[in-house]
C-alpha positions as CSV (number, residue, x, y, z in Angstrom):
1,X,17.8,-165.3,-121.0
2,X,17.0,-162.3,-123.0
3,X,13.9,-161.7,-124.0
4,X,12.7,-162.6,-127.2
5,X,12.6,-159.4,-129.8
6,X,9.1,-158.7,-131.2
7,X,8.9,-157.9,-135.1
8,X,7.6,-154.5,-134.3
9,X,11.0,-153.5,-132.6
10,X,13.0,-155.6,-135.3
11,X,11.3,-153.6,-138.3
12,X,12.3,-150.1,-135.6
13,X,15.6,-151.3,-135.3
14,X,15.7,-151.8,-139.2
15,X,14.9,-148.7,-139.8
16,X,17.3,-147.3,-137.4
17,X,20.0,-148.8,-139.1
18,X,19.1,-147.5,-142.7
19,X,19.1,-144.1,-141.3
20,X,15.2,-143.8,-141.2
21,X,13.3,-142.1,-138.6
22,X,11.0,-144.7,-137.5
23,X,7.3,-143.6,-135.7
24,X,7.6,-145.2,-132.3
25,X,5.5,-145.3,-129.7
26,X,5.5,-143.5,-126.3
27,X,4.6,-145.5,-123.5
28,X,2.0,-143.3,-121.5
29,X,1.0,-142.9,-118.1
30,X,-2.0,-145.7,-117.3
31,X,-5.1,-143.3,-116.2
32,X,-7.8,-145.9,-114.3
33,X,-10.7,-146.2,-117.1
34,X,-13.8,-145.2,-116.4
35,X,-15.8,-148.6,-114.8
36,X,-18.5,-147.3,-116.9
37,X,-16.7,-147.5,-119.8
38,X,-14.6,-150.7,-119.4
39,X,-17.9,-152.9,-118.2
40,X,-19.3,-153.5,-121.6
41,X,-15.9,-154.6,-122.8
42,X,-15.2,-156.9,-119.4
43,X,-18.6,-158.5,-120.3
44,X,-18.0,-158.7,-123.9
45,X,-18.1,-157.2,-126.9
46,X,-16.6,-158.3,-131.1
47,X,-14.1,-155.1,-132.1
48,X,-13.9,-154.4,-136.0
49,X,-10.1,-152.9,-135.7
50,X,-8.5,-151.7,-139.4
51,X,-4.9,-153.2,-138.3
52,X,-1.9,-151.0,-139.7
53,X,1.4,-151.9,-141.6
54,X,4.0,-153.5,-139.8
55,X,2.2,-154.5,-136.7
56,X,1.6,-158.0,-135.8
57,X,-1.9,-159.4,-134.7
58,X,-0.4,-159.4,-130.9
59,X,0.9,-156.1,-131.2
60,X,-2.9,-155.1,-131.9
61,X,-4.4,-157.5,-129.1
62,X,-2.1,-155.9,-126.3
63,X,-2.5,-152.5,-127.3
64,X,-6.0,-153.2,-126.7
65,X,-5.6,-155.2,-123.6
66,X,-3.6,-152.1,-122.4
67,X,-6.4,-149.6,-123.2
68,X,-9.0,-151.2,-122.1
69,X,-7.2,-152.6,-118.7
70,X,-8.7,-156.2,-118.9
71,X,-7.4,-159.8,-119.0
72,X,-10.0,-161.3,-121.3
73,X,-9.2,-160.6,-124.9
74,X,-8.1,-162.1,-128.4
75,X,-8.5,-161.9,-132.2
76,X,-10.1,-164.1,-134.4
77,X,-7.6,-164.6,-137.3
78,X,-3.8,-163.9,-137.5
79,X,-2.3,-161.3,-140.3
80,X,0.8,-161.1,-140.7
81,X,2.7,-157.9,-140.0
82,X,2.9,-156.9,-143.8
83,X,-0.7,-157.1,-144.5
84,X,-3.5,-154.6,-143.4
85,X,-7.2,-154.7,-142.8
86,X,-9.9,-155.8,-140.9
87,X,-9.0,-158.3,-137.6
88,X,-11.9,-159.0,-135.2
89,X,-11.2,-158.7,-131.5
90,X,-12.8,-160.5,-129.2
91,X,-13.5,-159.4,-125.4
92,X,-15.4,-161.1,-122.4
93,X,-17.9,-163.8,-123.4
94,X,-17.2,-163.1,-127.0
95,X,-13.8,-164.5,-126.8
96,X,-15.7,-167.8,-126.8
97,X,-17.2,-166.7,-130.6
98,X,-13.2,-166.8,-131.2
99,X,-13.1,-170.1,-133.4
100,X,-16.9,-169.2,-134.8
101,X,-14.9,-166.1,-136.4
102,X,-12.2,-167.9,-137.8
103,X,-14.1,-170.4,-139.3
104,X,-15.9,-167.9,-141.6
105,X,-14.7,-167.1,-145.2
106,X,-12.5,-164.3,-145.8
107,X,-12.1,-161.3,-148.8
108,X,-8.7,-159.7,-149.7
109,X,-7.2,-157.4,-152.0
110,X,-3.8,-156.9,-152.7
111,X,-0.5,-157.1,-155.1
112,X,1.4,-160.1,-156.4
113,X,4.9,-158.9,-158.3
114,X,6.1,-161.1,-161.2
115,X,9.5,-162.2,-162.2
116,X,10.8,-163.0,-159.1
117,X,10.3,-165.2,-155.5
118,X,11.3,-164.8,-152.4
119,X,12.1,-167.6,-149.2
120,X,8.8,-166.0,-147.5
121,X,7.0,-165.2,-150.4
122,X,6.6,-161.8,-149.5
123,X,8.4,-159.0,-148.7
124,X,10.0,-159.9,-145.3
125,X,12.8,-161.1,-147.6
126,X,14.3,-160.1,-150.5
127,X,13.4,-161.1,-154.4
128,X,15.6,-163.4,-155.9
129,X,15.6,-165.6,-158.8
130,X,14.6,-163.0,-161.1
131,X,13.3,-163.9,-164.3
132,X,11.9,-162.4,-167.9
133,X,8.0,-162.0,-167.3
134,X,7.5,-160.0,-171.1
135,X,5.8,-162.7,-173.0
136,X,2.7,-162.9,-170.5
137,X,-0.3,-161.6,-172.4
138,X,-3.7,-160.7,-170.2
139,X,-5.4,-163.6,-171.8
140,X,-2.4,-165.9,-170.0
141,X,-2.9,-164.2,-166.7
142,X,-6.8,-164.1,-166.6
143,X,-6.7,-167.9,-167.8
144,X,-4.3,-169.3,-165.2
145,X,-6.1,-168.6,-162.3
146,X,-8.8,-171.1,-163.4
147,X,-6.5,-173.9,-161.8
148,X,-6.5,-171.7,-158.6
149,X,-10.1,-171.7,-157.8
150,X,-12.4,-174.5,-155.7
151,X,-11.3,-177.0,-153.9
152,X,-7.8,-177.1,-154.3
153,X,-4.2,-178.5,-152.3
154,X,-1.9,-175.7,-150.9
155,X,1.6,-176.1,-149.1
156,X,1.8,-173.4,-146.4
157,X,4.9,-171.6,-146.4
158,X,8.1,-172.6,-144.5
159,X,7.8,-169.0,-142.8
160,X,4.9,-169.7,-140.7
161,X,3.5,-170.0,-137.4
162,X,2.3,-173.5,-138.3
163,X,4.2,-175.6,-135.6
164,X,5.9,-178.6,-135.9
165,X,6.2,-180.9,-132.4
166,X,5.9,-177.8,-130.5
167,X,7.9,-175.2,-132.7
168,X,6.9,-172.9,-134.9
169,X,8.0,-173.6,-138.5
170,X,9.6,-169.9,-139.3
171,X,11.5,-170.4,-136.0
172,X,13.3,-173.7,-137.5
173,X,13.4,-172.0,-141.0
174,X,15.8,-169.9,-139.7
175,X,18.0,-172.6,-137.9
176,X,18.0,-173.8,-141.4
177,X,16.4,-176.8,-140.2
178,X,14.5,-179.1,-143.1
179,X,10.8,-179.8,-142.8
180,X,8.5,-181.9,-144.6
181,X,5.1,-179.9,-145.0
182,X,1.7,-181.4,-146.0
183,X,-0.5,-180.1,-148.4
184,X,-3.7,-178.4,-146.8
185,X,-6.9,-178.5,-148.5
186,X,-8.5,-175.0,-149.0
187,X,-11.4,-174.0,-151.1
188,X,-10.6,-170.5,-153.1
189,X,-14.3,-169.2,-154.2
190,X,-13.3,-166.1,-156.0
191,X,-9.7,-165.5,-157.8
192,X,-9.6,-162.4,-159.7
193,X,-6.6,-160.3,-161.2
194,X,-8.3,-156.8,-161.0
195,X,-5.6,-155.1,-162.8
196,X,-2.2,-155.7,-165.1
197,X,0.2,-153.2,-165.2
198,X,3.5,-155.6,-165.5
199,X,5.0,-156.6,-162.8
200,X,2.2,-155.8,-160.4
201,X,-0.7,-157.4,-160.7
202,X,-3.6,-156.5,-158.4
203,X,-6.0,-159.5,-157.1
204,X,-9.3,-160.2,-155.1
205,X,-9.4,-163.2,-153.6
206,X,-12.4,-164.6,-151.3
207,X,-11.7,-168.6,-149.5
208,X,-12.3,-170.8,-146.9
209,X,-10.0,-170.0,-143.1
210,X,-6.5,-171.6,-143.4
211,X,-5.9,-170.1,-147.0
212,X,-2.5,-168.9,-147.2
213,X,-2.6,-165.8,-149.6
214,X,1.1,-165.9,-149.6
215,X,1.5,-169.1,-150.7
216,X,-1.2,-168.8,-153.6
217,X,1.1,-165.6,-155.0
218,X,4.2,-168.2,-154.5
219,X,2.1,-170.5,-156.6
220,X,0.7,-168.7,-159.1
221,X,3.7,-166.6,-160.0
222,X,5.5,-170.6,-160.4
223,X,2.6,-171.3,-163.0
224,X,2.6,-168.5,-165.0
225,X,6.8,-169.1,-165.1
226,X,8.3,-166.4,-164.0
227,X,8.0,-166.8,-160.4
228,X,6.0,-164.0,-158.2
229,X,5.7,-163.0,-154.7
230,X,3.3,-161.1,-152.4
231,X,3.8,-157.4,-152.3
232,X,0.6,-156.0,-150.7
233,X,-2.3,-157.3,-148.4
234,X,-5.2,-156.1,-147.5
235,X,-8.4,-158.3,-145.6
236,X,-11.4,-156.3,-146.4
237,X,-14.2,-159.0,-145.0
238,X,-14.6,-162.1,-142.5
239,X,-17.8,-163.4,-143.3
240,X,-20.5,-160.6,-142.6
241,X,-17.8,-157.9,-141.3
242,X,-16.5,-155.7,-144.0
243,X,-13.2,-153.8,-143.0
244,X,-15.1,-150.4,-143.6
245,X,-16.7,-150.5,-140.8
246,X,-13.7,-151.0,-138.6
247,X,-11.7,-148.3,-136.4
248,X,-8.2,-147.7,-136.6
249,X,-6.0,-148.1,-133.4
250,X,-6.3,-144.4,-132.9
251,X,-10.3,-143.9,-133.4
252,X,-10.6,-147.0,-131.4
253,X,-8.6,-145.2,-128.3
254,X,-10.0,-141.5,-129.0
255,X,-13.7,-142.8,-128.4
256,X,-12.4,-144.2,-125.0
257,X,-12.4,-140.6,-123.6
């Protein structure tokens, strides 16, 4: 059977095809790491790591299992491959602190583009349905994401990783097989539109684990009646970790040496 393609070498292949020049990445020679530098990570240590564009949480957790030549590591709350910002890695003892991560509440910033949806309600597929968004007013916007804050149901998109008797839902979304979804409750604390500049309107948004900040643009876009989608992402806290004290890939790897 052939092995299954990650999304990292499906956006490269992409790319290819457009006639983009895609940064790839050059599998290295594995140099032994120092004991003395892999022992506090074998024992355990929490990772801030600023995850890039168009890698996948995985991509990010075997990069670093690769580095730092151990068995015991995870993260502590997915984001999807178009988002960027802060995902906590876990190592050792502290992979048992895994589920007290994700449990904590959770900042973002990002873009929702009017006038439009898509079937994944972001940009992993393209806009359709588009529709006239000139009569919203600020005073509309600002007032409409009242409804969106506190305690509230949400639906989790059909592209998900949410499984279903053993499969993941995106995987039967593309059989084009039907499934019934059940709300989720989710408690939004904070729901602000930061800026307007039509289409594009830029949020901050701070709620409880299991929110699914694509489907609150898929939402919101529906109530305001002209449809909107996701178009940016950004996680800039998990409870007390802000994302500005995180390391990129690269910063993370250069203090290895």
């Amino acid at each position: 059977m052939a092995r299954k393609q990650t999304y990292r070498s499906k956006y490269i292949s992409q790319q290819v095809d457009a006639g983009n020049t895609p940064e790839t990445y050059v599998r290295k020679e594995r140099i032994p790491l120092d004991p003395a530098i892999q022992l506090p990570y074998v024992e355990g240590k929490a990772l801030l790591i600023d995850k890039p564009l168009h890698w996948t949480s995985f991509d990010m957790v075997r990069k670093m299992r690769n580095l730092l030549q151990i068995k015991k590591i995870g993260h502590a709350g997915t984001l999807d491959p178009l988002a960027t910002g802060l995902l906590i890695v876990c190592t050792g003892k502290f992979t048992k602190k895994i589920n007290e991560y994700m449990a904590q509440e959770k900042e973002y910033t990002g873009h929702i583009t009017l006038g439009a949806v898509t079937p994944t309600y972001d940009l992993e597929s393209e806009p359709e349905q588009i529709k006239d968004y000139a009569y919203l007013t600020p005073e509309l916007i600002h007032a409409a994401t009242i409804p969106f804050t506190g305690i509230i149901d949400q639906f989790p998109p059909i592209y998900s990783a949410i499984k279903k008797e053993g499969v993941a839902l995106y995987e039967l979304a593309r059989r084009g097989v039907e499934v019934e979804l059940a709300a989720r409750k989710i408690n939004i604390y904070h729901f602000e539109i930061t800026n307007i500049s039509l289409p594009v309107l830029t949020f901050k948004v701070v709620c409880s684990t299991g929110t699914y900040i694509r489907s609150l643009a898929n939402d919101f876009g529906a109530a305001l009646g002209c449809g909107g989608y996701l178009s940016s992402l950004r996680r800039t806290r998990i409870g007390a970790f802000e994302v500005s004290a995180a390391f990129s890939i690269e910063e993370f790897e250069s203090n290895l040496k």
